[in-house]
N, C-alpha and C positions, 0 to 999 in steps of 0.2 A: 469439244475436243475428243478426240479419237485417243484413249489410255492406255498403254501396255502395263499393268500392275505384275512386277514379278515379285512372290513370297517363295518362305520355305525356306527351310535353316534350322541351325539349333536354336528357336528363340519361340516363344509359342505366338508364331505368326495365322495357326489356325485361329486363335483367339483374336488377334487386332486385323487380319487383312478382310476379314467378313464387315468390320465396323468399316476398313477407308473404305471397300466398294460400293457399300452403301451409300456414304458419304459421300462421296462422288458422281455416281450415278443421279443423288439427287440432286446435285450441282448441275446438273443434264449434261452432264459427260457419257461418252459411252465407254466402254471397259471389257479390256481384254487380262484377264487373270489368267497366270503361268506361274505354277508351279514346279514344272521344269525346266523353264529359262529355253527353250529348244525354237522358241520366235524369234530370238536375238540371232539367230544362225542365218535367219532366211531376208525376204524383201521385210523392210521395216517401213516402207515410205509409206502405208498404210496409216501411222500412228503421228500423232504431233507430239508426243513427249511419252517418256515412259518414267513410269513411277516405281523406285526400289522401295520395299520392305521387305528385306531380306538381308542377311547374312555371308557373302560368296567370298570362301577365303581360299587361295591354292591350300595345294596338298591334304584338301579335305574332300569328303563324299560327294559336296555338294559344289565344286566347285565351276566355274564354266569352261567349257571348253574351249579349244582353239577358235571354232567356227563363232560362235557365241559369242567371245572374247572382241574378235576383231569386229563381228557385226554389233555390237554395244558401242563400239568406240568409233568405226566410223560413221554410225548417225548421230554421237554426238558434238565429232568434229567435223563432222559435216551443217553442222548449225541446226539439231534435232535437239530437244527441250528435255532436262531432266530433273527429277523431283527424289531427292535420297531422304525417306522417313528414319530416323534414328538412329539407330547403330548402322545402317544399310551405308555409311557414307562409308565404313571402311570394308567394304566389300572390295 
């Protein structure tokens, strides 16, 4: 499977997203890691599921944008695959 891994947050995700990529990749996944969430704006039909481990709450530094926003939502009501690690589900 094709991953879109988005991290980064207030949470020490430099510490755990090195371990899922890992993880993953040797699951023979391939893996696209974002740190600035700025793929969710563009064509997604590239990925079969995108994995959060992350944090994105409004009104914060981090949060996504308009563009972002809507492209996250429609590939996954468009029937794209998502995977929320941890606190990532209240993003």
């Amino acid at each position: 499977m094709n991953l879109l891994l988005v991290t980064g947050g207030k949470h020490p995700y430099e510490e755990t997203t090195p371990v899922l990529n890992d993880f993953l990749k040797e699951a023979g996944h391939s893996v696209t890691v974002s740190e600035a969430a700025n793929e969710l704006a563009g064509d997604l039909s590239a990925f079969d599921a995108i994995v959060l481990n992350t944090l994105r709450q409004q009104a914060t530094d981090n949060e996504l944008n308009d563009a972002e926003r809507s492209g996250f939502e429609n590939f996954v009501s468009g029937g794209g695959s998502l995977l929320s690690v941890h606190i990532s589900a209240a993003s």
